[in-house]
C-alpha positions in Angstrom: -54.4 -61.2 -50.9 -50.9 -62.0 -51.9 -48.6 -60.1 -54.6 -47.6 -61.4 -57.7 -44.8 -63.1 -58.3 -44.7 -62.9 -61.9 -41.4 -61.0 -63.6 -42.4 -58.5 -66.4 -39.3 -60.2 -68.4 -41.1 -60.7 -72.2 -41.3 -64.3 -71.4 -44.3 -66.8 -72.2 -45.6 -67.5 -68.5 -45.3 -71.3 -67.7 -45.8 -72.8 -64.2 -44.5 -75.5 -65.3 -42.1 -74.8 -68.3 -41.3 -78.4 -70.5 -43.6 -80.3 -68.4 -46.7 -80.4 -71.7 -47.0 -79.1 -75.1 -48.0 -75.9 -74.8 -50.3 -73.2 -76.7 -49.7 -69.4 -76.7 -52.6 -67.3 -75.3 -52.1 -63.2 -75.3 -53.6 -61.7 -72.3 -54.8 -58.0 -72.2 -55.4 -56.6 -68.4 -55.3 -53.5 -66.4 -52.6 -53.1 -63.4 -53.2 -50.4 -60.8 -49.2 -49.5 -59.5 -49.0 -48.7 -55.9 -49.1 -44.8 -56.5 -52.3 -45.9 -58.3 -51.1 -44.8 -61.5 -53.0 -47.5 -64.2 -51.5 -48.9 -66.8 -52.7 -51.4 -69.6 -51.0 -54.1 -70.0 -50.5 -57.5 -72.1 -48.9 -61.0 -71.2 -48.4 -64.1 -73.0 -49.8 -67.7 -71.2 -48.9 -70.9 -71.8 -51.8 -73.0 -72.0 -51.8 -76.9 -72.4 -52.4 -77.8 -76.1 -55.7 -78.1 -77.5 -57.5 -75.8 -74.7 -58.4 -73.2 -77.6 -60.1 -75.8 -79.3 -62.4 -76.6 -76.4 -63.3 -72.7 -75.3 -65.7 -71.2 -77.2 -65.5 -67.7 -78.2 -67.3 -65.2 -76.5 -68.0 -61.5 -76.1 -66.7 -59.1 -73.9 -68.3 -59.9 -70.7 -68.8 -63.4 -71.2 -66.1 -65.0 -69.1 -65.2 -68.3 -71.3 -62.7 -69.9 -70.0 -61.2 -67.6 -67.7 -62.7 -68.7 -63.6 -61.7 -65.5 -62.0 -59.5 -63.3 -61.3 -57.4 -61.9 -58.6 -55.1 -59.4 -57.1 -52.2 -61.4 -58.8 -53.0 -62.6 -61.7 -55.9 -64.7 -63.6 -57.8 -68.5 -63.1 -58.8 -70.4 -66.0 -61.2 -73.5 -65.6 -59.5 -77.0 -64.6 -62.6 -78.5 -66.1 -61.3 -77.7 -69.6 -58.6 -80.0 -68.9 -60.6 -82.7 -69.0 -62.5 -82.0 -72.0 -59.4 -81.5 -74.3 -57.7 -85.0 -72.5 -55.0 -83.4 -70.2 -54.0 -85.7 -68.2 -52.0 -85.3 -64.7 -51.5 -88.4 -63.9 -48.9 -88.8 -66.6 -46.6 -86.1 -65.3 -46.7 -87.1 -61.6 -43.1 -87.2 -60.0 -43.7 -89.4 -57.0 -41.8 -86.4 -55.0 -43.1 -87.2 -51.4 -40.5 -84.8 -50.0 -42.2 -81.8 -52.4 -45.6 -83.3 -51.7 -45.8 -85.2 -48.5 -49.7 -85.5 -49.1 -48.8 -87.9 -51.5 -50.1 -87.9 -55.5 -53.5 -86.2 -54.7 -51.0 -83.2 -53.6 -49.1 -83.5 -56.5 -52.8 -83.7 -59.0 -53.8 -80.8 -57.3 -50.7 -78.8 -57.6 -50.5 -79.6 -61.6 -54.2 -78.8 -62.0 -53.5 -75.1 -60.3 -50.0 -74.8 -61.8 -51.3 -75.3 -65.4 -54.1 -73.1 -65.1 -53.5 -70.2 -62.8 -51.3 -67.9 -63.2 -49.8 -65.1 -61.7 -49.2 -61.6 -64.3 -46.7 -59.1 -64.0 -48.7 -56.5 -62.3 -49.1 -54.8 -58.4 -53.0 -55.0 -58.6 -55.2 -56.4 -61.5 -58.0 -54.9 -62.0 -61.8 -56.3 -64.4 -64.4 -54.0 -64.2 -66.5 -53.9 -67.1 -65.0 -50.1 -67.9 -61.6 -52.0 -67.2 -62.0 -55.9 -68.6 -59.5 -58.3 -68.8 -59.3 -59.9 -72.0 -58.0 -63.1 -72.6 -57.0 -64.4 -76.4 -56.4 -67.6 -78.4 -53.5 -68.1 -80.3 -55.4 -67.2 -83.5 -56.3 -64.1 -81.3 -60.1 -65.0 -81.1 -61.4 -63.7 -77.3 -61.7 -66.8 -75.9 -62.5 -65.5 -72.5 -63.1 -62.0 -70.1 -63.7 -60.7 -66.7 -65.7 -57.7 -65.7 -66.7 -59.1 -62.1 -63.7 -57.9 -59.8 -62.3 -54.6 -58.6 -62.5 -51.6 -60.5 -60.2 -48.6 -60.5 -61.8 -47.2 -57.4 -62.0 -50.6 -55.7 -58.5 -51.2 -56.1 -57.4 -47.4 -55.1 -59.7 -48.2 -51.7 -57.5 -51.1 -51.2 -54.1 -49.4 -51.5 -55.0 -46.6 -49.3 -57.0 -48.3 -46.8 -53.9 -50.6 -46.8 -56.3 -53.8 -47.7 -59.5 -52.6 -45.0 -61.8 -51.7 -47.7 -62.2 -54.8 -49.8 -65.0 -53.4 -52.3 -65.7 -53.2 -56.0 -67.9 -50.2 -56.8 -68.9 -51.5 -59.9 -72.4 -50.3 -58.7 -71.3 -46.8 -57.7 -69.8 -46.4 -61.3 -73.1 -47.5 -62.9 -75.3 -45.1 -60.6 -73.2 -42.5 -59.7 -70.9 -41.7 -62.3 -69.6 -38.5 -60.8 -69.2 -39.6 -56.9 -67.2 -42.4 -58.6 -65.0 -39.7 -60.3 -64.8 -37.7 -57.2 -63.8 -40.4 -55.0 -61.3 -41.7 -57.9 -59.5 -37.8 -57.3 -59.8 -38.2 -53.5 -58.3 -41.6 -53.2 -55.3 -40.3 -55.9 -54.7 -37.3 -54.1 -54.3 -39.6 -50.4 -52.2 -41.6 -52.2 -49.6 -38.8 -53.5 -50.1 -37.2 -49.9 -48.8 -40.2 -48.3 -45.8 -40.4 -50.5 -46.8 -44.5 -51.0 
């Protein structure tokens, strides 16, 4: 899984900065550092206009409009696009030496670049004791994610040095204090190797 590339600079993050009007959405995650310290953080997105009006709102736990999210960062659903009228085809560049697949490269690269995006972070976490939250501008929750590593998955990772790829969500729900104990054992390593 790569890093991101995203620069903890204050700035809305755009993909594609001018390109469409936009729509400010406030995004509130977890980051695990790589001496597995955790840290909550927050990040504004640049969303097309009019994709607040086409997400519903939800509950922590629902996921709305957010697809996924990863190591770097979080996926929101192309399919909204359509719904709210987004069109790519009108902000094609023809650029055959940036997309040598032709305009189906280019579609595809808008489609990713306008809803994916990369957070300032070393290792987002979702668990459902660590959900990332995802806000309209009004600040309505719009959309969450409980379904990907938690604390413990994400220390497993570091120190394994990406081996163990696991989310022990299921170990948190039925073993509360193995969870904990393997949390301080995974910390300690991590001190120990001077990472």
């Amino acid at each position: 899984m790569r890093l991101s590339t995203a620069k903890d600079d204050g700035r809305p993050i755009n993909n594609l900065p001018g390109l469409y009007p936009t729509e400010d959405w406030v995004v509130h995650y977890w980051d695990v550092e790589p001496r597995g310290e955790l840290r909550s953080r927050q990040a504004v997105m640049q969303l097309p206009y009019g994709y607040a009006n086409a997400c519903p709102e939800v509950r922590i736990g629902e996921s709305g409009c957010v697809h996924s999210v990863r190591r770097w960062g979080v996926q929101c659903y192309t399919r909204i696009l359509q719904d709210i009228g987004f069109d790519p085809f009108s902000y094609l560049s023809h650029d055959s030496e940036r997309f040598p697949g032709g305009d189906d490269e280019e579609i595809i690269s808008i489609l990713i670049h306008v809803t994916h995006f990369d957070l300032p972070a070393y290792f987002v976490i979702a668990s459902e004791q660590h959900p990332l939250l995802l806000f309209d501008p009004q600040g309505i929750l719009k959309g969450s994610y409980t379904h990907w590593h938690s604390y413990l998955g994400a220390l497993a990772y570091i120190v394994s040095q990406g081996k163990v790829n696991r989310y022990f969500s299921r170990l948190y729900a039925e073993n509360r204090p193995l969870y904990d104990e393997a949390l301080t054992y995974l910390l300690q390593a991590l001190q120990q190797s001077g990472a």
